[in-house]
C-alpha positions in Angstrom: -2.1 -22.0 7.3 -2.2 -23.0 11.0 1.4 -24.0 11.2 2.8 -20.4 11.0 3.7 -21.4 7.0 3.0 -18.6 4.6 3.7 -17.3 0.7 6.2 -14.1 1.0 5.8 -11.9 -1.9 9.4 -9.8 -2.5 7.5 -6.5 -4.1 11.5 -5.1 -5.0 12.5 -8.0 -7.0 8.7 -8.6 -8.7 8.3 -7.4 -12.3 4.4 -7.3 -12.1 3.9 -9.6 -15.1 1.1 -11.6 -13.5 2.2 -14.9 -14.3 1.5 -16.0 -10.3 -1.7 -15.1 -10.6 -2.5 -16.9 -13.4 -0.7 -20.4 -12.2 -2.5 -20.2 -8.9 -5.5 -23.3 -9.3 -6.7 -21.8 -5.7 -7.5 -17.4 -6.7 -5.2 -17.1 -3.7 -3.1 -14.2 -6.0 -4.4 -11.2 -7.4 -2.6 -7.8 -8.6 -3.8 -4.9 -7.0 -2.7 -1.7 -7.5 0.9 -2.7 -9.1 1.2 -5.7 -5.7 0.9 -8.9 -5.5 -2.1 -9.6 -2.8 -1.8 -13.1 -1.0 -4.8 -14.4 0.3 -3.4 -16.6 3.6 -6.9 -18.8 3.5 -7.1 -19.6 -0.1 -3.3 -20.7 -0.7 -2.4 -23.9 0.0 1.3 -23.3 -0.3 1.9 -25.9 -3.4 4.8 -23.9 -4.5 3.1 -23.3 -8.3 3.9 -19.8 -8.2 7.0 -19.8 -6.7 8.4 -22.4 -9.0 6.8 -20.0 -12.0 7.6 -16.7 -11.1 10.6 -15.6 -13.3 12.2 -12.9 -11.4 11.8 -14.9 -7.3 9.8 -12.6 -5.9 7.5 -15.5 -4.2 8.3 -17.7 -2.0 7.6 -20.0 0.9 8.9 -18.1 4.5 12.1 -18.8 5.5 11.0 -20.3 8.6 10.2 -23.5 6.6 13.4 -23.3 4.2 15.5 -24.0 7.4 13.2 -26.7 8.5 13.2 -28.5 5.4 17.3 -27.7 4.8 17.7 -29.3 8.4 15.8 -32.4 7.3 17.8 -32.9 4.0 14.8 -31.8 2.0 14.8 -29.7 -1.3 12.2 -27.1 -1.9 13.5 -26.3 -5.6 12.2 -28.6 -8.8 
């Protein structure tokens, strides 16, 4: 995105079940080679695979989690 916003993918805490991939509406996931492979053009950051991924190994960067705590906004469901 042009903002500087991206998906991080945590490859220690991520159990390679796939789930992400799957959840994404955009094909901005795929698993390659045992990792997670983010596709910066296709993802839209809605949060679908962060809020699905079981173990937290996605999520949005931390740049825009002090943003949105400094504005009183929650990122979690």
């Amino acid at each position: 995105m042009e903002d500087g916003r991206r998906l991080h993918w945590y490859g220690d805490r991520c159990i390679r079940c796939g789930l992400c991939v799957g959840i994404c509406p955009f094909d901005a996931l795929t698993l390659e080679d045992g990792m997670i492979k983010i596709d910066h053009d296709k993802c839209t950051l809605c949060g679908l695979c962060v809020k699905g991924c079981p173990v937290a190994a996605l999520a949005i960067r931390p740049q825009l989690e002090e943003i949105a705590r400094e504005r009183g906004v929650s990122l979690e469901a």
